[in-house]
C-alpha positions in Angstrom: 8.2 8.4 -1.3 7.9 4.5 -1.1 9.3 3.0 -4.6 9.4 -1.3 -5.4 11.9 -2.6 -7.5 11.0 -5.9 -8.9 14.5 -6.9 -10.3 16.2 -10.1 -10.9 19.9 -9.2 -11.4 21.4 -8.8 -7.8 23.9 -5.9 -8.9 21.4 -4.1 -11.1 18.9 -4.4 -7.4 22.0 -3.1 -5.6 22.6 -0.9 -7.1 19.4 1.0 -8.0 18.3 0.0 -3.8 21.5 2.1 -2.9 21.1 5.2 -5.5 17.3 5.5 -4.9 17.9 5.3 -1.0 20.1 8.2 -1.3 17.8 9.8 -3.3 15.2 9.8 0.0 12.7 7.1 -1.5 12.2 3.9 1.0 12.9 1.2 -1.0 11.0 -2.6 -1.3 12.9 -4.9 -3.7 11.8 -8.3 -4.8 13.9 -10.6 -7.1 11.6 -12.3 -8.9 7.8 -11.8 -10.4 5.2 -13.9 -7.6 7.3 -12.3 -4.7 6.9 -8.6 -6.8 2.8 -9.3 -7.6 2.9 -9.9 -3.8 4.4 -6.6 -2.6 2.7 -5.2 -5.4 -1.0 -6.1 -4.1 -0.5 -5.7 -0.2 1.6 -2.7 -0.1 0.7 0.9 -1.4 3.7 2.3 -3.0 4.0 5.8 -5.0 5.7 3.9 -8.1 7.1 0.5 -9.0 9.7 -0.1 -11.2 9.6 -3.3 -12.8 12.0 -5.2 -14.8 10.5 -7.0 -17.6 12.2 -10.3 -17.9 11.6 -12.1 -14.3 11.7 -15.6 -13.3 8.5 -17.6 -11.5 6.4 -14.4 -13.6 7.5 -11.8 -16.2 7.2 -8.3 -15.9 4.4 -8.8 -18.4 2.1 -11.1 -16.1 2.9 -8.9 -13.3 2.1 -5.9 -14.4 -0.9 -7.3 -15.9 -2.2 -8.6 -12.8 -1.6 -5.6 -10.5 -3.8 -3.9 -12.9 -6.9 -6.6 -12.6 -6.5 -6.2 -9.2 -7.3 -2.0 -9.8 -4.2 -1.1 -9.0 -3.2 2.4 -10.2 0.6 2.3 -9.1 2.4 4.3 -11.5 4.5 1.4 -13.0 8.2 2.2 -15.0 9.1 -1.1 -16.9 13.2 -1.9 -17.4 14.0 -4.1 -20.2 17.2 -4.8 -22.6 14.2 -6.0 -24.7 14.4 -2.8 -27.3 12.3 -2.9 -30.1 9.1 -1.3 -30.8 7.0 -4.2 -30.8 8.3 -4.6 -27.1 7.7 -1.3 -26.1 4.3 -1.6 -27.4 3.4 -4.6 -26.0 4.9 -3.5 -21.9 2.6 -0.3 -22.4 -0.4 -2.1 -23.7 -0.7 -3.8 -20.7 -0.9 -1.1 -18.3 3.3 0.4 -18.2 3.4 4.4 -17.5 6.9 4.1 -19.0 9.5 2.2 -20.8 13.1 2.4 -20.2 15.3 0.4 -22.4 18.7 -0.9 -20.6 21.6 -0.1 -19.9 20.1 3.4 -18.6 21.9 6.2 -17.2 19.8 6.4 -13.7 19.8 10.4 -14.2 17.9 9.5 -16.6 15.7 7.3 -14.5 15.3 9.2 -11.7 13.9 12.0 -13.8 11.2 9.6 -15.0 10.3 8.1 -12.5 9.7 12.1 -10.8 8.2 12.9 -13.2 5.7 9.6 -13.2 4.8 10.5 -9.2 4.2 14.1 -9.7 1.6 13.2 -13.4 -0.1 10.8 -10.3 -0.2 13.4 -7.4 -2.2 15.7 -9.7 -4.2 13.7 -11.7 -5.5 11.8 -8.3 -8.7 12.5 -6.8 -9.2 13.5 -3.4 -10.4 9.9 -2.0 -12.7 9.3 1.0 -11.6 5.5 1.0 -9.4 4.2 3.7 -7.5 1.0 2.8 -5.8 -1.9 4.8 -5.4 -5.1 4.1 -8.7 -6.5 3.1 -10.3 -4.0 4.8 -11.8 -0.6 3.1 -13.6 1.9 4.4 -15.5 5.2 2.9 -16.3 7.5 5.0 -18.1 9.8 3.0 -20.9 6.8 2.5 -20.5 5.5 6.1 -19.7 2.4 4.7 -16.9 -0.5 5.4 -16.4 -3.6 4.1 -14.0 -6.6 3.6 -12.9 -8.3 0.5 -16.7 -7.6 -0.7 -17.9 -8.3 2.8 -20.0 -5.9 4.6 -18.5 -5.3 7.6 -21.5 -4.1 10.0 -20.6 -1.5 12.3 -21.7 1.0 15.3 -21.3 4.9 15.1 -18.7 5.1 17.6 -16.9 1.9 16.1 -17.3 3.7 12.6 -15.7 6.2 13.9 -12.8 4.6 16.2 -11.9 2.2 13.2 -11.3 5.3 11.4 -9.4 7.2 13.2 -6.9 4.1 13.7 -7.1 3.8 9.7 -6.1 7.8 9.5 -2.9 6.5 12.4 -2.2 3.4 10.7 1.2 1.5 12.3 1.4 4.2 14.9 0.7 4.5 18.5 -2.2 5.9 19.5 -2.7 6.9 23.1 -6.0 6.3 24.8 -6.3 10.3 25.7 -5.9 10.6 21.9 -8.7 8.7 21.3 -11.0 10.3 24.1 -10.6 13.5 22.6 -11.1 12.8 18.7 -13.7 9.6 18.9 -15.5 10.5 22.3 -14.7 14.4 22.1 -13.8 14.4 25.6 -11.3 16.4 27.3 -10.8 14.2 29.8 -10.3 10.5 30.7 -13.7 9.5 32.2 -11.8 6.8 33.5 -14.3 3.8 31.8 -13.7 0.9 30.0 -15.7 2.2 26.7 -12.5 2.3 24.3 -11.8 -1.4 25.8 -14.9 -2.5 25.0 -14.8 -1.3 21.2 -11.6 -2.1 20.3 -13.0 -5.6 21.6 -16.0 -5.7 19.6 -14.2 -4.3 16.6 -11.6 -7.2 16.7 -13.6 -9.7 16.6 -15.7 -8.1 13.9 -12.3 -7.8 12.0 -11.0 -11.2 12.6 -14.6 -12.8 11.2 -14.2 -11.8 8.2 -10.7 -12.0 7.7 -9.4 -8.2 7.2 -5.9 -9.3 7.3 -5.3 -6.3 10.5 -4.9 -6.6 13.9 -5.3 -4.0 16.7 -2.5 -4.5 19.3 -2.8 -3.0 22.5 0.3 -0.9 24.0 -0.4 -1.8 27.5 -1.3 1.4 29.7 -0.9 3.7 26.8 -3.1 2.7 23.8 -3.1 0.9 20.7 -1.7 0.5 17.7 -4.0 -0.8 14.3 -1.2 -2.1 11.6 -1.5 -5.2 8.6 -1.0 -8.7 9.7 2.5 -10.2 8.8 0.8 -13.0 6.4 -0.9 -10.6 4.5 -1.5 -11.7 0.4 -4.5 -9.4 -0.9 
């Protein structure tokens, strides 16, 4: 499971970093609100705990954002702010949960459980592939970027795909033979060259914010660019 903190108070961070990573989650942390709306929007996370006063943006304006962006990230707001009108107002503007510090983080870690598992079943089965600015549905045979249609071939449908499905991992060019081309075999041409080609420069034109980088003599690899902020 892939958790952000958005905390401000370095020991409270440290803390909760080191108890959920023992817990199995892998952990982002940001310390203040624009660098937490940041993570927020260009990574996918199964929950985000958010702590509600934050310099540069409060948890208020950040969660508020996430959610005008469609973001559906289960979010658990921490605040020593304790009184109803509070809670009211944090779960008005899109919080799952409230937790009022101090906390005892059995008590957390039970929530925030409970918050993934309400997601996992309530979540549709999706046919949409996201990256970056980049999304792709496959059930409509459609792709596009940040609103853009991105134009595409069968084959390069169906190659951008796959490298969507094996996002940041290796793909080997006998891998791709078999599952894009559906041979057994390496013909020994330069067809996946020439796609991944075509599709990179489609990518770049519109911006996607991904990059397909090429594992010399084994295959490729399709993962976000560093300077990613959608």
């Amino acid at each position: 499971m892939k958790l952000l903190l958005i905390e401000d108070d370095k020991q409270n961070r440290e803390f909760l970093y080191k108890a959920f990573s023992e817990q199995g989650y892998t952990v982002d942390t940001a310390d203040d609100g624009q660098q937490g709306l940041l993570l927020g929007t260009c990574e996918e996370y199964d929950i985000i705990i958010l702590d509600r006063m934050l310099p540069k943006l409060d948890g208020i304006q950040v969660l508020a954002a996430l959610r005008a962006t469609g973001k559906t990230t289960p979010v658990l707001i921490l605040s020593a702010l304790d009184k109803i009108d509070d809670r009211v107002t944090g779960l008005k503007a899109g919080g799952d949960d409230y937790l009022v510090k101090p906390f005892a983080f059995s008590e957390l870690i039970i929530r925030v459980e409970n918050l993934i598992k309400r997601q996992v079943t309530q979540a549709p089965i999706s046919t949409v592939l996201k990256l970056a600015n980049l999304q792709l549905d496959y059930a409509n045979h459609k792709a596009d970027v940040a609103g853009h249609t991105l134009s595409l071939q069968p084959k390069e449908f169906k190659l951008l795909r796959f490298l969507l499905e094996h996002q940041d991992k290796l793909v080997t060019r006998t891998l791709l033979f078999e599952s894009v081309w559906e041979y057994n075999f390496d013909p020994g041409t330069n067809v996946i060259d020439v796609h991944i080609a075509r599709l990179r420069k489609k990518l770049q034109q519109l911006d996607a914010g991904i990059h397909i980088e090429t594992i010399r003599g084994v295959g490729y690899r399709l993962a976000k660019e560093q300077n990613c902020a959608n």
